[in-house]
N, C-alpha and C positions, 0 to 999 in steps of 0.2 A: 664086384659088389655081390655077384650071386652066389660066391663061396660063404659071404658075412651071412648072408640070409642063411645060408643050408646050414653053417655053423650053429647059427643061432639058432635053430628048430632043432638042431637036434643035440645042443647042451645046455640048454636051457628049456625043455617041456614045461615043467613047472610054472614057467613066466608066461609061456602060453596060456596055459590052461586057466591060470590066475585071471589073465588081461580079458580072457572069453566071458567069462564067469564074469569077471566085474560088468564089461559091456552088456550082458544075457541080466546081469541087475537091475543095471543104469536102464537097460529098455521097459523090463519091468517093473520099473519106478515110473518110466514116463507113462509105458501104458496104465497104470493101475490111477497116475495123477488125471490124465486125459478119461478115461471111465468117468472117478471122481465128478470132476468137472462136471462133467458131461450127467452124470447123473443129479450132482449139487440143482444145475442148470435146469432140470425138467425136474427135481425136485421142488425148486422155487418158482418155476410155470404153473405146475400142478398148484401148488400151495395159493397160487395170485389168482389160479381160476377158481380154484374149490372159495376161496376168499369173494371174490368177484360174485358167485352161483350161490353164495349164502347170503350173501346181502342184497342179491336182488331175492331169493325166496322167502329172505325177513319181512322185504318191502313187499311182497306180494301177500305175505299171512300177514301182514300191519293190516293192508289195504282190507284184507277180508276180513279179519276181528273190526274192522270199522266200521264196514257192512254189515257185517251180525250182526252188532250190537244196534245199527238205527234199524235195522230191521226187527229186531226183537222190542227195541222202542216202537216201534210202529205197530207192530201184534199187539204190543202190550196195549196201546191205544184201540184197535182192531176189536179186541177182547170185549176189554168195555165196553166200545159203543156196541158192538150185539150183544151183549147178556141184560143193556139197558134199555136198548130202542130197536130189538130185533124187528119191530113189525117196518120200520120205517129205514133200515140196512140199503143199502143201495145195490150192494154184490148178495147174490145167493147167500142164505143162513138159513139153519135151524137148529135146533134146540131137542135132543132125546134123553130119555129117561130112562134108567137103569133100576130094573125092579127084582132086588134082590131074593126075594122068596121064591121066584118064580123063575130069576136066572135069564129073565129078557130085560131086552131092550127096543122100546118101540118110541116112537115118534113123538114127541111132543107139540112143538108148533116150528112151524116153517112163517117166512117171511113172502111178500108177495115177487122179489126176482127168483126165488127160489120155484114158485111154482110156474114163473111164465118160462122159466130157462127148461126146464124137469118135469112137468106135471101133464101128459097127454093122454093117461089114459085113466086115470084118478082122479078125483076130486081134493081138495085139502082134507075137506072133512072124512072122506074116505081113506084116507092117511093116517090120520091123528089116533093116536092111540094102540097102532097097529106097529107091524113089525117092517124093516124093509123091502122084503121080499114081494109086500102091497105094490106098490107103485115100479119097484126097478127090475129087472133081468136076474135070474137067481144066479148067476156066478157074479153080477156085480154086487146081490144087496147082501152076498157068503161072504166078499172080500172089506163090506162097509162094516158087517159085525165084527170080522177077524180085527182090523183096527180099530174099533171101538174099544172091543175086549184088550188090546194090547193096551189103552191110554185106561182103562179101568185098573189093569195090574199097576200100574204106576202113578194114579191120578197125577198124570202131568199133560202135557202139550207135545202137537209132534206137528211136521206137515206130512201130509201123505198124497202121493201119486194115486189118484183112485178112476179106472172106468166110470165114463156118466152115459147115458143117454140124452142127447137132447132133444127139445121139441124140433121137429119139422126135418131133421137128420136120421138117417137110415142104420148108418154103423155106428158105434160104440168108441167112443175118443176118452182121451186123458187128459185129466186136469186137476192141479194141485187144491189142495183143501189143510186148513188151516183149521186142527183142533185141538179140544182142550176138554178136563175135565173138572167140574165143580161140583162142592155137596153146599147144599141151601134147606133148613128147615128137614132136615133130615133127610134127603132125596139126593140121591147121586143124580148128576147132569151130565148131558156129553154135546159140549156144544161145538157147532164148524160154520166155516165160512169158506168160500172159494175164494181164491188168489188170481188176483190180475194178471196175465200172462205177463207185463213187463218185471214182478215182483221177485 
């Protein structure tokens, strides 16, 4: 038998080299099919997770456009009742005026949570009509104009993160404020209110 073999290697090379080649194909058919596969496979994972990770980030921007909007229902509610029954507001409000010749803005009326929460070293009356810098800490009542002046560029609504001082409290805390701005009889307004912490 071992003369057929040496025979056959050595008058037939050709058949060899053919039958190598075909196997050396045949393998790389199966590797390139098993890759394939292999990639199809964590092609279709990827595709069922990114599937999966988009439909839950739909449900989550659903859930939040849900929230904005009764939210914004609810400012819009907010709005009204301070620009109507500021004096009788339950949450901190007031009301300032923008005096365009003059390029201020100062105070027009505050509500009474507004002065029991805010007012320890001012009077109302000693407020009204003046600028903020009256009643608050100048790097708070710098950062109350800079967002004044931003809802003036826009007359629109915003909420803003603003430093307060409160009564009976030593340090300077954050609390959101809910503003807007309005023109009445000729007079630009810039009205806010503070935000419930659950809001």
């Amino acid at each position: 038998m071992v003369p057929r073999i040496k025979k056959y290697i050595v008058q037939k090379p050709w058949q060899i080299a053919r039958d190598l080649l075909t196997v050396a194909i045949s393998a790389l058919g199966v590797y390139w099919g098993v890759i394939r596969y292999h990639g199809q496979v964590a092609i279709t994972e990827g595709v069922i997770e990114l599937n999966s990770n988009a439909e839950e980030r739909i449900d989550e921007l659903e859930k939040r456009n849900r929230n904005q909007r009764g939210q914004i229902e609810n400012l819009s509610l907010v709005r009204a009742s301070v620009e109507n029954c500021l004096d009788v507001f339950p949450m901190p409000a007031f009301r300032k005026i923008y005096d365009v010749d003059r390029d201020v803005i100062f105070m027009d009326e505050i509500n009474p949570a507004y002065v029991s929460r805010y007012m320890d070293n001012v009077s109302k009356s000693q407020y009204i009509g003046l600028a903020d810098s009256v009643a608050h800490p100048k790097e708070v009542s710098l950062e109350y104009d800079l967002h004044d002046r931003k809802l003036l560029q826009t007359m629109g609504s915003d909420i803003f993160f603003e430093q307060t001082k409160v009564v009976g409290k030593t340090n300077i805390i954050w609390e959101r404020f809910f503003k807007w701005t309005t023109k009445k009889d000729g007079k630009t307004y810039i009205y806010g209110v503070l935000l419930p912490k659950t809001y």
